[in-house]
mmCIF file of the N, C-alpha and C atoms, coordinates in Angstrom:
data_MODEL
# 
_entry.id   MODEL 
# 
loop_
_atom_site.group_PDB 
_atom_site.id 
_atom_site.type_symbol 
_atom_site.label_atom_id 
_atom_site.label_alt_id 
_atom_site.label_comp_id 
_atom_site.label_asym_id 
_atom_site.label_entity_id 
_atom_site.label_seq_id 
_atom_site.pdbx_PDB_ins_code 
_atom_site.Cartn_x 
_atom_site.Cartn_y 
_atom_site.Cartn_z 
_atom_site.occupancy 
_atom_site.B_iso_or_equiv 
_atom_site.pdbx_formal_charge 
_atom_site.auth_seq_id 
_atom_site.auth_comp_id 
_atom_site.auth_asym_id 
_atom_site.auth_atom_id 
_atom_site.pdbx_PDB_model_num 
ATOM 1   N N  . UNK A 1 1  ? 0.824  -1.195 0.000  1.00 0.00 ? 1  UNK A N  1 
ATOM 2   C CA . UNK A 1 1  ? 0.000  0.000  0.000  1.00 0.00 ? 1  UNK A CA 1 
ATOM 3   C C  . UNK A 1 1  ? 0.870  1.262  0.000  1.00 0.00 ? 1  UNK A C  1 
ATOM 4   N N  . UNK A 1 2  ? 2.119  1.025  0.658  1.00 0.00 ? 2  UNK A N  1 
ATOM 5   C CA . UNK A 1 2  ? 2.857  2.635  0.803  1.00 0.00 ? 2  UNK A CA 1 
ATOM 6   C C  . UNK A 1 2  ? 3.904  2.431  -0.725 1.00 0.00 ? 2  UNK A C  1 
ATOM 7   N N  . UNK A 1 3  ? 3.899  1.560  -1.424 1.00 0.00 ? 3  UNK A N  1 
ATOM 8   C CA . UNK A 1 3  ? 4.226  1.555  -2.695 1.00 0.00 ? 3  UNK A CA 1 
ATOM 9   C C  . UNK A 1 3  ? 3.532  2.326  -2.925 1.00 0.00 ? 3  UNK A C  1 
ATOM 10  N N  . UNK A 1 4  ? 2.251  1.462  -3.490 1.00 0.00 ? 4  UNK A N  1 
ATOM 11  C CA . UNK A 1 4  ? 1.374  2.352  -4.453 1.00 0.00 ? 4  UNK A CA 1 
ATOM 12  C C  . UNK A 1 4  ? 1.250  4.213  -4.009 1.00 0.00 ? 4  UNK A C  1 
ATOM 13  N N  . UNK A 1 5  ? 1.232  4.200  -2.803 1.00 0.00 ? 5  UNK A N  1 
ATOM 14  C CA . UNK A 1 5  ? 0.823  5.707  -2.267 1.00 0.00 ? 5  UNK A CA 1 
ATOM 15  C C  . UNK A 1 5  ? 2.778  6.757  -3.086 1.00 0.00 ? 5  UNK A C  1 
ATOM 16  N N  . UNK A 1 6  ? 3.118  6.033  -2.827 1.00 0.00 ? 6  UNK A N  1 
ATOM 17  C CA . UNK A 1 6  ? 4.379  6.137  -3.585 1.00 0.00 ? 6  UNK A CA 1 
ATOM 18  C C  . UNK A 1 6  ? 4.074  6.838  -4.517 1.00 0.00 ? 6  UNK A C  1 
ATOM 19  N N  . UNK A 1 7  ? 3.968  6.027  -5.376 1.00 0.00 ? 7  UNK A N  1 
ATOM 20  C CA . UNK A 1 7  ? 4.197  6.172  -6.749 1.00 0.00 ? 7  UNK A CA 1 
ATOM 21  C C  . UNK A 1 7  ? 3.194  7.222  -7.165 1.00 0.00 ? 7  UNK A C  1 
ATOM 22  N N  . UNK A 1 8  ? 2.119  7.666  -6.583 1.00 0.00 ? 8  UNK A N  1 
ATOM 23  C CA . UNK A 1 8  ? 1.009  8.486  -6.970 1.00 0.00 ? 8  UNK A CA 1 
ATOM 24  C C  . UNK A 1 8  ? 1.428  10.102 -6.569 1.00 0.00 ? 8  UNK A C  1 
ATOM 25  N N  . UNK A 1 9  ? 2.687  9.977  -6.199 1.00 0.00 ? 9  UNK A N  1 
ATOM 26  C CA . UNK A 1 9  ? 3.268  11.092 -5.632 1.00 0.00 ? 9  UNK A CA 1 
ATOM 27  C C  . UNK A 1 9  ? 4.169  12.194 -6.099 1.00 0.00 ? 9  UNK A C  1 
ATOM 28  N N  . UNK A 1 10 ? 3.537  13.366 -6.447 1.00 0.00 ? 10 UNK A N  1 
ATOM 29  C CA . UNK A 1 10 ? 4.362  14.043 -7.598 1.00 0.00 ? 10 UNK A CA 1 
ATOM 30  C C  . UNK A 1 10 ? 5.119  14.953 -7.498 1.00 0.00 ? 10 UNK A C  1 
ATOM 31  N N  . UNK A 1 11 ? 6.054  14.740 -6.678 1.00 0.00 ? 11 UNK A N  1 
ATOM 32  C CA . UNK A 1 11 ? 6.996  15.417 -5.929 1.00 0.00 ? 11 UNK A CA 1 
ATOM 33  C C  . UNK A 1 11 ? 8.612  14.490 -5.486 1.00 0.00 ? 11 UNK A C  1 
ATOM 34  N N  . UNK A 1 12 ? 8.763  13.942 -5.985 1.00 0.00 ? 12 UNK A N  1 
ATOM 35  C CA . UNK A 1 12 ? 9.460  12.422 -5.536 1.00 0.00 ? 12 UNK A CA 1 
ATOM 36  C C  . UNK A 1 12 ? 10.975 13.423 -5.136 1.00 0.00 ? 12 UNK A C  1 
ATOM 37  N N  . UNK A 1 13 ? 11.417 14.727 -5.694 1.00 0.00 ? 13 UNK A N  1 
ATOM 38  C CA . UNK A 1 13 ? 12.440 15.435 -4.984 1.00 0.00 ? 13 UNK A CA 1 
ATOM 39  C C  . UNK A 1 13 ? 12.383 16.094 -3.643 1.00 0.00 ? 13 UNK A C  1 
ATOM 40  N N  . UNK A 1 14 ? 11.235 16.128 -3.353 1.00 0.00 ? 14 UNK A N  1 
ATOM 41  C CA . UNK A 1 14 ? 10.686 16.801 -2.201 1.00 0.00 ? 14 UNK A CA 1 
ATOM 42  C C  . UNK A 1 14 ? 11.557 16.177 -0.920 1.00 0.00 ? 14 UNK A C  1 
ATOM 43  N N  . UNK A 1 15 ? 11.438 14.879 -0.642 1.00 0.00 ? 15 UNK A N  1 
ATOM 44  C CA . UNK A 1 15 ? 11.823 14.077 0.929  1.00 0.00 ? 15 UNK A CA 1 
ATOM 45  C C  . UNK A 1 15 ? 13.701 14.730 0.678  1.00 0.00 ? 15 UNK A C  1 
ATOM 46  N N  . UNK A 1 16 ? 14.078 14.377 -0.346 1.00 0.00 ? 16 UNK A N  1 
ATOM 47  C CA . UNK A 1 16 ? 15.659 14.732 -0.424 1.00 0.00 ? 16 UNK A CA 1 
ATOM 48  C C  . UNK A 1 16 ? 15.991 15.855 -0.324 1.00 0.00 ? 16 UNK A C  1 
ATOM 49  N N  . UNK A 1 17 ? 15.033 16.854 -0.711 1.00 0.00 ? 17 UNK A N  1 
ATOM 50  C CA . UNK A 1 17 ? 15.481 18.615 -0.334 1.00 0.00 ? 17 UNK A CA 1 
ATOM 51  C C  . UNK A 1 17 ? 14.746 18.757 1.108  1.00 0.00 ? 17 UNK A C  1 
ATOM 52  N N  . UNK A 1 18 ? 13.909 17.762 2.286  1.00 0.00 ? 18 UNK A N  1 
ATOM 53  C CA . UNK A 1 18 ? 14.113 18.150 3.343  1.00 0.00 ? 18 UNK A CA 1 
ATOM 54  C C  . UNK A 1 18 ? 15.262 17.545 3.983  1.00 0.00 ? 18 UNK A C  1 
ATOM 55  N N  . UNK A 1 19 ? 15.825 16.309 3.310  1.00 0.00 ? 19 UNK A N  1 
ATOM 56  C CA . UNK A 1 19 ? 16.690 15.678 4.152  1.00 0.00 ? 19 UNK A CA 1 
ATOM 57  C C  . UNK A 1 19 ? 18.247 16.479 4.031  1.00 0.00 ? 19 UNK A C  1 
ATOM 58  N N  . UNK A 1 20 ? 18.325 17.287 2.893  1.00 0.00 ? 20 UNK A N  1 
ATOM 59  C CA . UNK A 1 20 ? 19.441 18.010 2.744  1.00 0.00 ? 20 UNK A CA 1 
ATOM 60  C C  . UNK A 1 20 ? 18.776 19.330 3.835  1.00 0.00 ? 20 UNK A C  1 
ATOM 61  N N  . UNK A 1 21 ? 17.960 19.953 3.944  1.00 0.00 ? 21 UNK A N  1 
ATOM 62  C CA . UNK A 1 21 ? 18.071 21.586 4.808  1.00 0.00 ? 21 UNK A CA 1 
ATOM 63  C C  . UNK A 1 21 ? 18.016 20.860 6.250  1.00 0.00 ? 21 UNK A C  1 
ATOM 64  N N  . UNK A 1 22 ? 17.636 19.218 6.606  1.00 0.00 ? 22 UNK A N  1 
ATOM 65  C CA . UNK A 1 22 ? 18.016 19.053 7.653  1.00 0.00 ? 22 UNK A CA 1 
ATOM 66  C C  . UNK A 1 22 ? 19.858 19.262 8.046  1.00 0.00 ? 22 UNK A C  1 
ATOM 67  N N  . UNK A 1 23 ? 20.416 18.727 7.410  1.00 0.00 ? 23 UNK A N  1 
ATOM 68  C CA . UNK A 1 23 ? 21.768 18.059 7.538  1.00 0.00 ? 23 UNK A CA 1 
ATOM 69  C C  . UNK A 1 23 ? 22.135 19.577 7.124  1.00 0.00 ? 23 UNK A C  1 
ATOM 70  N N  . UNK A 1 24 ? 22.025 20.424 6.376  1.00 0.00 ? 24 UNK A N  1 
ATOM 71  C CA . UNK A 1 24 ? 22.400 21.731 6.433  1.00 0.00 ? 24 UNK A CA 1 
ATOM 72  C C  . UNK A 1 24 ? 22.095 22.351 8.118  1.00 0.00 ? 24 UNK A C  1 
ATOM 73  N N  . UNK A 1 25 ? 21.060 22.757 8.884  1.00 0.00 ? 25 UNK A N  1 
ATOM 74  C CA . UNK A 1 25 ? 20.520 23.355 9.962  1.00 0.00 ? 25 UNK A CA 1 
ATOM 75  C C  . UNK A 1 25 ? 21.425 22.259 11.080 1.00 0.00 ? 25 UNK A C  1 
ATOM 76  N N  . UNK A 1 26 ? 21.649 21.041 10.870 1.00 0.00 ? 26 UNK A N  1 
ATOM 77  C CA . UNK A 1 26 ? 22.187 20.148 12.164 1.00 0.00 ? 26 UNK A CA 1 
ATOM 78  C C  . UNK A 1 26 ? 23.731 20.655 11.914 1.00 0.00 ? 26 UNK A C  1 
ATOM 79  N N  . UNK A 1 27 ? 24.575 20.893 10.551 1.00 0.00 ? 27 UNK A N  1 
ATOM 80  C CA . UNK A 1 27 ? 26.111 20.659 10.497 1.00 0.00 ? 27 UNK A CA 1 
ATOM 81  C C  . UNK A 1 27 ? 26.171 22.449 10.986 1.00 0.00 ? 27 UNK A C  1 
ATOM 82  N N  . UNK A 1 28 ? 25.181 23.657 10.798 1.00 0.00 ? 28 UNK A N  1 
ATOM 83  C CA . UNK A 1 28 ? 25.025 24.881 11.353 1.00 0.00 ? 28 UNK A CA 1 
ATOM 84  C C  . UNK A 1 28 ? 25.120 24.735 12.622 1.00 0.00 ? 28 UNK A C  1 
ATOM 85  N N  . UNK A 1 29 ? 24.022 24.199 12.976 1.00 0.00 ? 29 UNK A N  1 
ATOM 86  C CA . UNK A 1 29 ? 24.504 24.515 14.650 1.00 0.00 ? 29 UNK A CA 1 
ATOM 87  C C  . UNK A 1 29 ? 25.525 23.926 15.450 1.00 0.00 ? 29 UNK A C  1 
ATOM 88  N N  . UNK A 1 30 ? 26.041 22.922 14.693 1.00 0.00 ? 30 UNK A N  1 
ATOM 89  C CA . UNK A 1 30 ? 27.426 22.304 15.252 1.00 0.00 ? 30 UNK A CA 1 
ATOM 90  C C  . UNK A 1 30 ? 28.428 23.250 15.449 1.00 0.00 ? 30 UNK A C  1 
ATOM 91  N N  . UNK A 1 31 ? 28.378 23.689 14.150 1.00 0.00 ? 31 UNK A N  1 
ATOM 92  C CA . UNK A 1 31 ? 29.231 25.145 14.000 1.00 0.00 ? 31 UNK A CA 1 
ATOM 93  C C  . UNK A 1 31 ? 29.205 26.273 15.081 1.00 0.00 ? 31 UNK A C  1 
ATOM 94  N N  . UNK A 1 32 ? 27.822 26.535 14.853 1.00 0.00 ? 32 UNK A N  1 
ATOM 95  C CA . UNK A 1 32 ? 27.354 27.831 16.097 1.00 0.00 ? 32 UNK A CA 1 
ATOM 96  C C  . UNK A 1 32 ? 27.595 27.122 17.357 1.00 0.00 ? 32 UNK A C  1 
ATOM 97  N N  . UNK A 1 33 ? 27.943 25.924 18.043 1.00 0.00 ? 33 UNK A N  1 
ATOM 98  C CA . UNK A 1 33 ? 27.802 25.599 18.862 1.00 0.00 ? 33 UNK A CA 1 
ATOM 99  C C  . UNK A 1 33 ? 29.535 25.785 19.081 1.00 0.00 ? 33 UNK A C  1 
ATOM 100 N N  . UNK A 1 34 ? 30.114 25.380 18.450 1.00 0.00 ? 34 UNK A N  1 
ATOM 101 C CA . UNK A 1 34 ? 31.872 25.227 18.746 1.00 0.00 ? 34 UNK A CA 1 
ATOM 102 C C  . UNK A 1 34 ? 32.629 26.601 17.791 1.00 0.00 ? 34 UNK A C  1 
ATOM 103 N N  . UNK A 1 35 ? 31.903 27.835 17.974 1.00 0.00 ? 35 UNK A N  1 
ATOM 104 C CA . UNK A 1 35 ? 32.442 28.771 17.641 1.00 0.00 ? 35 UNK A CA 1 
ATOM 105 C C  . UNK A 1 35 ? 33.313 29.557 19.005 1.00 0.00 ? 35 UNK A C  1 
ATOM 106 N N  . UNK A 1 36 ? 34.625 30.050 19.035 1.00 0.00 ? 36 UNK A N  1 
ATOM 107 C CA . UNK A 1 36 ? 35.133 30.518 19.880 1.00 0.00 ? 36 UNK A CA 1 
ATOM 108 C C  . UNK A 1 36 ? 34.310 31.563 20.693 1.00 0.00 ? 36 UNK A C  1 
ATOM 109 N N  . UNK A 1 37 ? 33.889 32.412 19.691 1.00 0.00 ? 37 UNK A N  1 
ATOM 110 C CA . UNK A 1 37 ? 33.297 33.412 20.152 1.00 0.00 ? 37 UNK A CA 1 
ATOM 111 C C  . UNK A 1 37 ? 32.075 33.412 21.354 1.00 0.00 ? 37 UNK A C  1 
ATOM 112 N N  . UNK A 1 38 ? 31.569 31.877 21.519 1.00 0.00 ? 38 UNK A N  1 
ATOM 113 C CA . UNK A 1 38 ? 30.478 31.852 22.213 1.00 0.00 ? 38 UNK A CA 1 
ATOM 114 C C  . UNK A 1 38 ? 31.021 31.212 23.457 1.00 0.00 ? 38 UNK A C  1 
ATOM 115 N N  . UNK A 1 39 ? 32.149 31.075 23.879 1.00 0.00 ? 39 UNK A N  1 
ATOM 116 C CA . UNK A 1 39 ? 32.735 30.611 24.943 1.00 0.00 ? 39 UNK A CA 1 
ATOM 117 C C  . UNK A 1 39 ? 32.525 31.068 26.267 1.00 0.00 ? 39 UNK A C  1 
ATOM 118 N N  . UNK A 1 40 ? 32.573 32.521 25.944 1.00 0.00 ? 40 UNK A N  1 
ATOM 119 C CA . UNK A 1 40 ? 31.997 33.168 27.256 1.00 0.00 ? 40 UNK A CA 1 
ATOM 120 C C  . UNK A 1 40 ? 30.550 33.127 27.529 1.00 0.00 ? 40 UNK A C  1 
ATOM 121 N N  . UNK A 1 41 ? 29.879 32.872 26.896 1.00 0.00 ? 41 UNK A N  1 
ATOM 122 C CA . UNK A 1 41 ? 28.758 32.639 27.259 1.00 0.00 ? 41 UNK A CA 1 
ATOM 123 C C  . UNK A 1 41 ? 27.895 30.761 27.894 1.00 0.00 ? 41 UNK A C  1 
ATOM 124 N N  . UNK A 1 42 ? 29.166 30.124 27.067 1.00 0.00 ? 42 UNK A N  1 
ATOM 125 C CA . UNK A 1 42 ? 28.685 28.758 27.689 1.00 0.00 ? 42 UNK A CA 1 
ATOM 126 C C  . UNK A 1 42 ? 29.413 28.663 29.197 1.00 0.00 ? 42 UNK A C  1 
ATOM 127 N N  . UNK A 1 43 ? 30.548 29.584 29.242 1.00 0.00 ? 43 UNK A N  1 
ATOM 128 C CA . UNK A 1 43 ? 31.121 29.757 30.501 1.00 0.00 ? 43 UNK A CA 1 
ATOM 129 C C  . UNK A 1 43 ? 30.216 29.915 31.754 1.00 0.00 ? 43 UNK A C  1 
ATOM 130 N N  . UNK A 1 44 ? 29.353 31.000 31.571 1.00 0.00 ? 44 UNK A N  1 
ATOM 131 C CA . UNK A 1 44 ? 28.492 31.591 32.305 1.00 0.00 ? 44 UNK A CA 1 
ATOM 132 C C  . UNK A 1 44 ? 27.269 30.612 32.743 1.00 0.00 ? 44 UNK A C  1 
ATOM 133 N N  . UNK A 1 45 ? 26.651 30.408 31.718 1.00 0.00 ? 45 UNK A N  1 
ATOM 134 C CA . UNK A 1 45 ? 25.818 29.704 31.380 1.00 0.00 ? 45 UNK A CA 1 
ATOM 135 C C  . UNK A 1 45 ? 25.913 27.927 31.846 1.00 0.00 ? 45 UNK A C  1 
ATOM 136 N N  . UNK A 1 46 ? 27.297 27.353 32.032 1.00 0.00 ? 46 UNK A N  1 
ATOM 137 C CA . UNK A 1 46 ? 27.374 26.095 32.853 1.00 0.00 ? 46 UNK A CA 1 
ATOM 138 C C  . UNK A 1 46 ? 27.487 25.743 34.451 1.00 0.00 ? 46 UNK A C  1 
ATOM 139 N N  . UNK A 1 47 ? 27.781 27.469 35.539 1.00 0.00 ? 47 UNK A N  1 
ATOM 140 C CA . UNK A 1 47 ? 27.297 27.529 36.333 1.00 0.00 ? 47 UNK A CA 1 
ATOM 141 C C  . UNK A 1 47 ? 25.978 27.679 36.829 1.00 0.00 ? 47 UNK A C  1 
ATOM 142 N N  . UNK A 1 48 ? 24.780 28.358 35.842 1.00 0.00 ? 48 UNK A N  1 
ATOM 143 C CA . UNK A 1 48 ? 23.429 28.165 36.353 1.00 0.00 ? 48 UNK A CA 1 
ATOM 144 C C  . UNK A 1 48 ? 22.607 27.579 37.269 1.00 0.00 ? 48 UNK A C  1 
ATOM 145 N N  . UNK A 1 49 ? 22.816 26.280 36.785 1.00 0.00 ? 49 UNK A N  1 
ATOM 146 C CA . UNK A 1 49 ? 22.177 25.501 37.854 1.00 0.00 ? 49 UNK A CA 1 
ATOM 147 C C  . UNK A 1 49 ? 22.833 25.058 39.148 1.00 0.00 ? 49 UNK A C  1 
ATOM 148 N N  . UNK A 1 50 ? 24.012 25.976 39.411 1.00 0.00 ? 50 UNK A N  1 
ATOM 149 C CA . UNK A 1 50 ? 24.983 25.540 41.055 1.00 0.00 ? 50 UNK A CA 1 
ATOM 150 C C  . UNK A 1 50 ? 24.337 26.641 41.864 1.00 0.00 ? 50 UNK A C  1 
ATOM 151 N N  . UNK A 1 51 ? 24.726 28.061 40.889 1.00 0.00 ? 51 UNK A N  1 
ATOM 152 C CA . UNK A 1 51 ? 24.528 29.149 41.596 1.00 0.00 ? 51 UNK A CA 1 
ATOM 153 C C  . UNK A 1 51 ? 22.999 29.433 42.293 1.00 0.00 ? 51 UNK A C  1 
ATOM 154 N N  . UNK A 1 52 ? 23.033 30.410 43.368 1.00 0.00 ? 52 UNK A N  1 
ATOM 155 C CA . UNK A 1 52 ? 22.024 30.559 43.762 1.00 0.00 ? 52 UNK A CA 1 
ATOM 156 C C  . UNK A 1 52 ? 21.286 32.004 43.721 1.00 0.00 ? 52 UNK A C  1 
ATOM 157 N N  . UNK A 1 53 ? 21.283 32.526 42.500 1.00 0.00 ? 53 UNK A N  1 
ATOM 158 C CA . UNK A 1 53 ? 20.950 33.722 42.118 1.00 0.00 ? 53 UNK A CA 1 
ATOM 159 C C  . UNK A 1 53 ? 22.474 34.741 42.281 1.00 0.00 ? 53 UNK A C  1 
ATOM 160 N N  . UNK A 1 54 ? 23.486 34.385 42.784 1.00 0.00 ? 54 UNK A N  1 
ATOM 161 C CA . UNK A 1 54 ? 24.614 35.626 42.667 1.00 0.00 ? 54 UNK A CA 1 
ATOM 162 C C  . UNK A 1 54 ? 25.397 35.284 41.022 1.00 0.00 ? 54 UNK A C  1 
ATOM 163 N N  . UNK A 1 55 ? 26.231 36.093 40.664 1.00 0.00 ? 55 UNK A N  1 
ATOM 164 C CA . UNK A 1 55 ? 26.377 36.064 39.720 1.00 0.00 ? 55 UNK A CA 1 
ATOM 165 C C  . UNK A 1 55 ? 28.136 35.161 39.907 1.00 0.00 ? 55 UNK A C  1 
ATOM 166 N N  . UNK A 1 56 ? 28.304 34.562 38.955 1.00 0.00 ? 56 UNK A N  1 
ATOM 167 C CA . UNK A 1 56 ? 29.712 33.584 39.143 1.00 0.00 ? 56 UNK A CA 1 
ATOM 168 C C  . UNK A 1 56 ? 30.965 34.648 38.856 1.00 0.00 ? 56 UNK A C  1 
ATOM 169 N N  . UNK A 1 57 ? 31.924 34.412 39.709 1.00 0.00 ? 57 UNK A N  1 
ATOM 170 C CA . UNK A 1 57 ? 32.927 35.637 39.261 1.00 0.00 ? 57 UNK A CA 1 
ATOM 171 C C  . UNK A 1 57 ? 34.046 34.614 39.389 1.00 0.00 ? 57 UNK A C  1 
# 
């Protein structure tokens, strides 16, 4: 049945141009994630949950 639903389907490039802007948006934020520049902020940001409202110095 998911043959046939297949084949009646007129778009057959469609699943491969979401599976590419996935793997584009996942290899991005890898990037944004291990950019130097954001260091100080994961700095900050990995005491959160110790601190108790003062700020980490």
């Amino acid at each position: 049945m998911k043959q046939l639903i297949l084949t009646q389907f007129p778009w057959p490039w469609l699943s491969t141009l979401a599976l590419m802007i996935f793997f584009v948006f996942f290899i991005g934020l890898i990037v944004r994630v291990n950019q130097k520049s954001r260091a100080p902020i994961f700095k900050e940001s990995e005491v959160l949950p110790l601190s108790d409202g003062e700020k980490y110095e």
